[in-house]
C-alpha positions, 0 to 999 in steps of 0.5 A: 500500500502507499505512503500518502500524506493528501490533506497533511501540512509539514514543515521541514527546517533547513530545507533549502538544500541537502536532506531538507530539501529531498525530505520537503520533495518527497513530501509534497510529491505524495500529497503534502503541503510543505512549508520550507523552512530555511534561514539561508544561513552558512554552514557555521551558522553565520547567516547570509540573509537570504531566503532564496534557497528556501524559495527555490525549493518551493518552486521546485514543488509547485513546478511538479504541481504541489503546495509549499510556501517559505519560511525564513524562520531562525530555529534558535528564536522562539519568537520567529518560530512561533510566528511562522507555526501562527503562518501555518496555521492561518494559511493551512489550519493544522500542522501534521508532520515536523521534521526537524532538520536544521543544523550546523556545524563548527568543529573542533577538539575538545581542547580547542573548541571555544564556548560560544562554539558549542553553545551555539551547535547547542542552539540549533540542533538540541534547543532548535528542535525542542523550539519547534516541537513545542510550538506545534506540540499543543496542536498535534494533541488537540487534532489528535494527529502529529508525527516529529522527527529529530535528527540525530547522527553517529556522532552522536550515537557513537562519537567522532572526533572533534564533534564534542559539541555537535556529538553531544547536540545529537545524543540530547534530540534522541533523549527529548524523542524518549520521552516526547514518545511516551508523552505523545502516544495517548494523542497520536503523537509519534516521534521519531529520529534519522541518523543519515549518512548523506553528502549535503554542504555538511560532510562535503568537503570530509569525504572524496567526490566518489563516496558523496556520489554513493550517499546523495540526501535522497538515498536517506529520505525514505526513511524520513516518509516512513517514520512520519506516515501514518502508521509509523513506529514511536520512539525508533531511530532508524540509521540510513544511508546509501539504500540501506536502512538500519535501526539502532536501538538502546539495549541493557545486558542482564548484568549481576547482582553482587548484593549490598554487603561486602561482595559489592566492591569495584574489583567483583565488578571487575572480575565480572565484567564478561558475564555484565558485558554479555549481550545474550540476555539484553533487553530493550529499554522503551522507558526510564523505568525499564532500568528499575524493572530489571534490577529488582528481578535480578535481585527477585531471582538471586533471592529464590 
């Protein structure tokens, strides 16, 4: 059966290139109305002022016969963000899909890297996000219909070398689809995070001309339609790139339990590593309390 989103409005940010704007495309050729969000900014964050990317891609719409309108709201100023969802709302009257995609980077080592640098990666990826799902939040739930996407990254998940900021930036959008998850579901509010691969103005320049030929933004895109339709998942991150989509997912090993008398030492941890480290018995967390449940049946079970 086919993914359509007839009668649905979506705002994708950073949608005047890269993945943003495959996301905005493939939306609207499935029957959305897209707003294009851009603020024509650098990829260091520094902004040329010009809305002419985010124009662009409206026209590319509208040339294969969809709907979209432009916006050149900063992600960072809650006050423009607002402003342009009271635009939406007035033109569209709902708002069903958000995907949050803006980004920047400035990267550097730890050592090196000033504050005001990750503060401001900070701004847009983590506060960027949480801007935006709060200003629609209120009227997904009150339509009953709303489907978020955060965007995450390896060097998030994983770690890269001199992304301590943008890493940090990217692990904190997954903790805020965690619980944005579980606050939605009564609404039919589902949220959900892309970790892409893709060559966009970000990466282009880290890797050579063959291997961007091999992630283009549209090759992860599919994974952005998927997780905002209709019957989507909550709460899963799905890693895409080049064709081949993955889900990554937080797992906790049954692990010891080594009491609360003497046995509790560092050097039993130590001398159980293996057996806390084996992954035969892992379970997936969905929620905080998933952590609790596991350790008292471990302690359940040592007692019989």
């Amino acid at each position: 059966m086919s993914i359509t989103f007839n009668d649905r409005v979506a705002i994708v940010t950073g949608a005047g290139g890269g993945l943003g704007r495959c996301h905005a495309l493939d939306l609207a050729k499935r029957g959305a109305k897209v707003v294009v969000n851009d603020l024509g900014g650098n990829v260091d964050g520094s902004n040329d002022g010009s809305s002419s990317a985010a124009e662009m891609v409206v026209e590319e719409i509208k040339a294969a016969g969809g709907e979209a309108m432009a916006n050149g709201a900063s992600v960072t100023d809650p006050d423009q963000v607002n402003a342009m969802v009271a635009e939406v709302m007035d033109k569209y009257g709902r708002i069903d899909i958000l995907v949050n995609n803006a980004g920047i980077l400035r990267d550097k080592s730890f050592s090196k890297v000033e504050d005001e640098d990750f503060r401001m990666v900070l701004e847009v990826h983590l506060m960027g996000s949480v801007n935006c799902t709060k200003a629609v939040w209120e009227i997904m739930k009150e339509q009953n219909y709303g489907r978020i996407i955060m965007t995450s990254s390896s060097s998030g998940l994983a770690g890269n070398f001199g992304q301590t900021n943008y890493g940090a930036a990217k692990m904190g959008v997954v903790g805020l689809m965690n619980t944005l998850k579980l606050e939605g579901a009564k609404y039919n509010v589902k949220c959900n995070t892309l970790a892409p691969l893709a060559g966009t103005r970000m990466t282009e320049s880290l890797m050579p001309e063959e291997v961007i030929e091999q992630i283009k933004p549209e090759f992860v895109t599919p994974a952005v339609t998927y997780m905002v339709s209709e019957d989507a998942p909550t709460g899963v991150i799905i890693a895409a790139g080049a064709g081949v989509f993955t889900r990554v997912m937080i797992h906790e090993t049954r692990g010891v339990y080594l009491g609360t008398g003497d046995d509790m030492t560092a050097e039993n941890i130590e001398s159980n590593w293996d057996q806390i480290s084996d992954m035969n018995n892992a379970t997936l967390w969905y929620q905080g309390g998933d952590q609790s449940m596991n350790v008292f049946s471990l302690i359940q079970e040592s007692n019989k």
